[in-house]
C-alpha positions in Angstrom: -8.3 -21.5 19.3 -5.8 -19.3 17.2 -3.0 -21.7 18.0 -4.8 -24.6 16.2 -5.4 -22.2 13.2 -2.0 -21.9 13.5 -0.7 -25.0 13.8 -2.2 -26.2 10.6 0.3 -23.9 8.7 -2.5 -22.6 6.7 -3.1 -19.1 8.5 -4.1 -16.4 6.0 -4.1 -12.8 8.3 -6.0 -9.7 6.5 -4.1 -6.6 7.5 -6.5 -3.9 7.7 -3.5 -1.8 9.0 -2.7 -0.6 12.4 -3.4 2.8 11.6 -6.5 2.3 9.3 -9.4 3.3 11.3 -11.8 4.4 8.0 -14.9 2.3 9.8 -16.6 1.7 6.8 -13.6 0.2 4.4 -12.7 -2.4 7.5 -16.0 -3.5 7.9 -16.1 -4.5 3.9 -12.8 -5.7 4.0 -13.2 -8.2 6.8 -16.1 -9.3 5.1 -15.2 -10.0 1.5 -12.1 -11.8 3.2 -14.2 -13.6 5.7 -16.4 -14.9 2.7 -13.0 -15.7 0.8 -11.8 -18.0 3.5 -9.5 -15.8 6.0 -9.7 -16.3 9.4 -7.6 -13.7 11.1 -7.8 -10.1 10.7 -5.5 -7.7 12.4 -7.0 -4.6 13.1 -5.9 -0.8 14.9 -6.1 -1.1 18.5 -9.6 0.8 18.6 -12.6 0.1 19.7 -15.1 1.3 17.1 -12.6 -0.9 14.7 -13.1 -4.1 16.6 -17.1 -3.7 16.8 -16.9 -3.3 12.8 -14.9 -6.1 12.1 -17.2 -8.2 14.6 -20.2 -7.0 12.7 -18.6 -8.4 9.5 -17.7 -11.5 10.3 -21.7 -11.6 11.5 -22.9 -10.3 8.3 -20.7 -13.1 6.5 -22.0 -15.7 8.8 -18.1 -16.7 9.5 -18.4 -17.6 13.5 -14.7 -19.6 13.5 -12.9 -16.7 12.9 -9.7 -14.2 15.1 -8.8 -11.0 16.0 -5.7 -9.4 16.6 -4.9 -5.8 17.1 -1.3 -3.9 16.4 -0.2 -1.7 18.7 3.4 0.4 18.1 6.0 2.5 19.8 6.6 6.2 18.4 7.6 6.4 15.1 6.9 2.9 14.2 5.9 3.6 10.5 2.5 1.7 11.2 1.0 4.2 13.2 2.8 7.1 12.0 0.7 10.0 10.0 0.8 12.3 6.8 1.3 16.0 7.5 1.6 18.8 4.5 2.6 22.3 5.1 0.5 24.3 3.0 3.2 27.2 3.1 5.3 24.8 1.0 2.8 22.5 -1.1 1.6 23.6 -4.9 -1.3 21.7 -4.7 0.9 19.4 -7.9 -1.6 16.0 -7.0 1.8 14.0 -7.1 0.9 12.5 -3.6 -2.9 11.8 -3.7 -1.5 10.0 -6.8 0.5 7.7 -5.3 -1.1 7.1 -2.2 -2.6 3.4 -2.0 -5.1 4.2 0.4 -6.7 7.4 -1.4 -6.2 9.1 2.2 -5.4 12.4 0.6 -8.0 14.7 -1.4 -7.2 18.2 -3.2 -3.5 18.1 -0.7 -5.7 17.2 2.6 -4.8 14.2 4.4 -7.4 11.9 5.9 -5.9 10.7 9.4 -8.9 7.4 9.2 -7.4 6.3 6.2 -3.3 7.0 6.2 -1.4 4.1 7.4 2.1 6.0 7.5 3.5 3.9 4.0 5.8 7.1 3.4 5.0 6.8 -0.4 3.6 10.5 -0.7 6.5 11.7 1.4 9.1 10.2 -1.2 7.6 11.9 -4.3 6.9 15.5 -3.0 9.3 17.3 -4.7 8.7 20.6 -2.4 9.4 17.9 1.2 6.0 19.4 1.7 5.4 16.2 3.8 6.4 15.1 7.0 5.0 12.2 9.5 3.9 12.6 13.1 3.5 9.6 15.1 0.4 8.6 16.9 1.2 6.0 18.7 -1.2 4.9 21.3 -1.4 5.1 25.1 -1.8 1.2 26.7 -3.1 2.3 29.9 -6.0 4.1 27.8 -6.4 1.6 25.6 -5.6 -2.3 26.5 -8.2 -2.5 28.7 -11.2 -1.6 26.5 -9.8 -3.8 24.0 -9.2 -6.8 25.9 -13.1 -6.5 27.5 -14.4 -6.1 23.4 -12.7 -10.0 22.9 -9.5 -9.5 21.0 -7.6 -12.4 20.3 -4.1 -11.6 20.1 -2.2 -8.7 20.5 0.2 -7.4 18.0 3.5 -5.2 19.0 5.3 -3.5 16.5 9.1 -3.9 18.3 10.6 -1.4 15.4 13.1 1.2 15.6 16.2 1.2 18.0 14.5 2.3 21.4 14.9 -0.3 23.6 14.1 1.1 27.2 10.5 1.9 25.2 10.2 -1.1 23.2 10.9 -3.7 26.1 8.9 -1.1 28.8 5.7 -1.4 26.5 6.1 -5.1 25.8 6.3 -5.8 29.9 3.0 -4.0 30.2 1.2 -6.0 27.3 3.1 -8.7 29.3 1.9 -8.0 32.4 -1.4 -6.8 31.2 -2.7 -9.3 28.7 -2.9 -13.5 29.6 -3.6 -14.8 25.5 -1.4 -15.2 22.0 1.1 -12.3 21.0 2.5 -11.7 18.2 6.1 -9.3 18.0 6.4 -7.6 14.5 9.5 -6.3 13.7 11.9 -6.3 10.9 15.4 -5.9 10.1 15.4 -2.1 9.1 17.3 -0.6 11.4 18.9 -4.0 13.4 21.3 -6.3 11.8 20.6 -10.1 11.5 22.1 -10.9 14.7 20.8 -7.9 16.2 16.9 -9.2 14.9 17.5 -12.5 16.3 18.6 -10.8 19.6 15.9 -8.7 19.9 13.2 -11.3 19.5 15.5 -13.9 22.0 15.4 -11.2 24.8 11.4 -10.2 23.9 10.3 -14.3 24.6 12.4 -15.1 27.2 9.8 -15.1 30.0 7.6 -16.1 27.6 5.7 -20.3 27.4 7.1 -21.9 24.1 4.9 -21.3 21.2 2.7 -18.4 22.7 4.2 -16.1 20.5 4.0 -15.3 16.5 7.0 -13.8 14.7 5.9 -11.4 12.3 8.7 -11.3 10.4 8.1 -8.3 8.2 10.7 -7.8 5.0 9.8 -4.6 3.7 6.9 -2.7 5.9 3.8 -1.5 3.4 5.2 -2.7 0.3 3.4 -5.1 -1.3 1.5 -3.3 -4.1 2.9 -5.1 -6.8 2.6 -8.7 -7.3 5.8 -10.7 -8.2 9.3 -12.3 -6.7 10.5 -9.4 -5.6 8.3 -7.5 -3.5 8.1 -10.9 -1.5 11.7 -11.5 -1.5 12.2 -9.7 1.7 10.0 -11.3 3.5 11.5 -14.5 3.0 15.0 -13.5 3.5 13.9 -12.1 7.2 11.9 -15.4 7.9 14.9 -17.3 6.9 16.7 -15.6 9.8 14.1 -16.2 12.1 14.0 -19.8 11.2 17.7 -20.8 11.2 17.4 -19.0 15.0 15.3 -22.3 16.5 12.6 -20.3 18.2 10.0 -21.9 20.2 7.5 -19.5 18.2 5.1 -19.4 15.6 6.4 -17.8 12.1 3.9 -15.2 10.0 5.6 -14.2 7.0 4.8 -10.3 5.9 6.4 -6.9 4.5 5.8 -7.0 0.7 3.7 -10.4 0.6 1.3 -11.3 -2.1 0.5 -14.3 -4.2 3.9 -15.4 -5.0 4.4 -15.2 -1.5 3.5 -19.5 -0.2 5.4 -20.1 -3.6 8.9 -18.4 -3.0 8.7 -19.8 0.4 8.5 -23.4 -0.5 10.9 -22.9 -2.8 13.6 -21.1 -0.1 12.5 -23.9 2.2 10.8 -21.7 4.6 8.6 -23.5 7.4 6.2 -21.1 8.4 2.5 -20.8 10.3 0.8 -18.3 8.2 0.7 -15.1 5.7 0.1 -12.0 6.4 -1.1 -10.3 3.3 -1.8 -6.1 3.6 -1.0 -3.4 1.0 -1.6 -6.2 -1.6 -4.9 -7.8 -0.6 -6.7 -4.0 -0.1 -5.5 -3.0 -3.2 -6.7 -5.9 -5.1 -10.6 -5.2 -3.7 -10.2 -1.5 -3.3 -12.4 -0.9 -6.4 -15.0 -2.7 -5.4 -15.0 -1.5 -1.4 -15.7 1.8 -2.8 -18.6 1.2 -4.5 -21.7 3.3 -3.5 -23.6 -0.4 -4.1 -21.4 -2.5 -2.0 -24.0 -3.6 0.3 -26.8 -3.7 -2.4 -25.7 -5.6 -5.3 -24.6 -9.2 -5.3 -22.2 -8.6 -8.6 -19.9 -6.2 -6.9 -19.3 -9.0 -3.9 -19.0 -11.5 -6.6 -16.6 -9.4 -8.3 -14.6 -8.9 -5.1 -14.6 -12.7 -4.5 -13.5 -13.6 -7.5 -10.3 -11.9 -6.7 -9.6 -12.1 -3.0 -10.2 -15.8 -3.0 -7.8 -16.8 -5.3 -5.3 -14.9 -3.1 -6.4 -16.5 0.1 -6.1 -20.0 -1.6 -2.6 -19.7 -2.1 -1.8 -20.0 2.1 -4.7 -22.0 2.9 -5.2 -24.8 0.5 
């Protein structure tokens, strides 16, 4: 069961992303990271997702292994969109530069691939870019994805819409008997605010039937060192000095220092949850036309994820 992965406080989670839905990148992703030693993959609430990741985990022969898919409110970052208005763009490149996903192409945005990171929206210099949220409908969706075997559910309680946030989390309540898992962060709430939140979200709730994803900085961790991390660990501190009968899953900016700057803040927590860092790492490899052909480029790809997976569970 999840809760005895868990419970060993060795929980590596690959974040695919909860608005990646590029069928092809998630199904190499889960299995380089399967092969590497992760064991619980969050995914986009979508079905054709879950059937990829499932045939992955086949492929690798890894039969032991979780999923969880995100689900958001509007304008949760996570499953917000890139939009460019062509009467204002110059075609400059600036933001298929930057983007970590390579979801734009010659100023056209790929809606599979863009995860909502708002780094192309930050370097136009025309604010040719603008987000439009694409949040999903649970009474279209929850169903489905329960009957394909989901593990866990994940809801992204951003943003300062509460009559939304607490109507959604109800129906997942309501609708949905396993694990869940609330990710939120301090952006827009203070520290007590955060802790409130989350207190009012697992009231009703069984002790320990519920991770914390306490995400620092959302879709930041490209870079690995101290500070991309630190965020993480300063919202998990909050979480933890709260008491919570929950589980804690550190993420927002989290990398390979991550395990390290947490023992060293004294942070007691479940698991990782490694995203922006652990595609990017691969992402050279995934994209090879021989992915699925030759045995170097898995090699290749093992040689780096694994070493990143070690550092939560060994």
């Amino acid at each position: 069961m999840l809760k005895d992965l868990l419970e060993t406080k060795h929980c590596f989670k690959l974040v695919c992303g909860a608005g990646n839905e590029d069928i092809e990148e998630i199904k190499r992703l889960v299995y380089i990271y399967a092969i590497a030693g992760c064991r619980l993959f969050d995914l986009s609430a979508n079905e054709e997702v879950i059937t990829a990741a499932k045939e992955a985990l086949n492929l690798a022969k890894v039969h032991d292994a979780y999923l969880c898919v995100s689900v958001g409110i509007k304008n949760d970052p996570h499953v917000n969109k890139a939009v460019i208005d062509y009467n204002r763009c110059v075609n400059c490149g600036s933001c298929e530069a930057i983007c970590p996903e390579g979801a734009i192409h010659y100023a056209k945005v790929k809606k599979s691939k863009c995860i909502g990171c708002g780094r192309c929206w930050k370097i136009c210099s025309r604010a040719a870019i603008s987000y439009i949220s694409e949040e999903k409908n649970l009474d279209d969706i929850l169903p489905s994805i329960v009957e394909k075997g989901i593990d866990c559910i994940e809801f992204h309680a951003m943003g300062l819409d509460e009559e939304e946030i607490f109507s959604k989390w109800k129906y997942i309540n309501d609708n949905y008997e396993g694990l869940l898992s609330i990710c939120t962060s301090r952006g827009k709430l203070s520290d007590e605010g955060l802790v409130d939140r989350i207190s009012k979200m697992i009231a009703s709730r069984k002790p320990y039937t519920t991770i914390i994803q306490a995400d620092g900085f959302p879709m930041s961790g490209g870079d690995d060192n101290y500070k991309s991390t630190l965020q993480a660990i300063a919202t998990a501190e909050i979480v933890q000095n709260a008491n919570l009968p929950v589980y804690l899953m550190l993420s927002g900016g989290t990398n390979s220092k991550t395990t390290e700057l947490a023992k060293m803040c004294d942070i007691i927590y479940h698991g990782v949850a490694v995203g922006s860092y652990a595609r990017k790492i691969v992402r050279r490899y995934i994209q090879r036309p021989d992915f699925w052909t030759n045995p170097n480029v898995l090699n290749d790809a093992l040689n780096i994820a694994k070493p990143l997976v070690d550092t939560v569970i060994l």
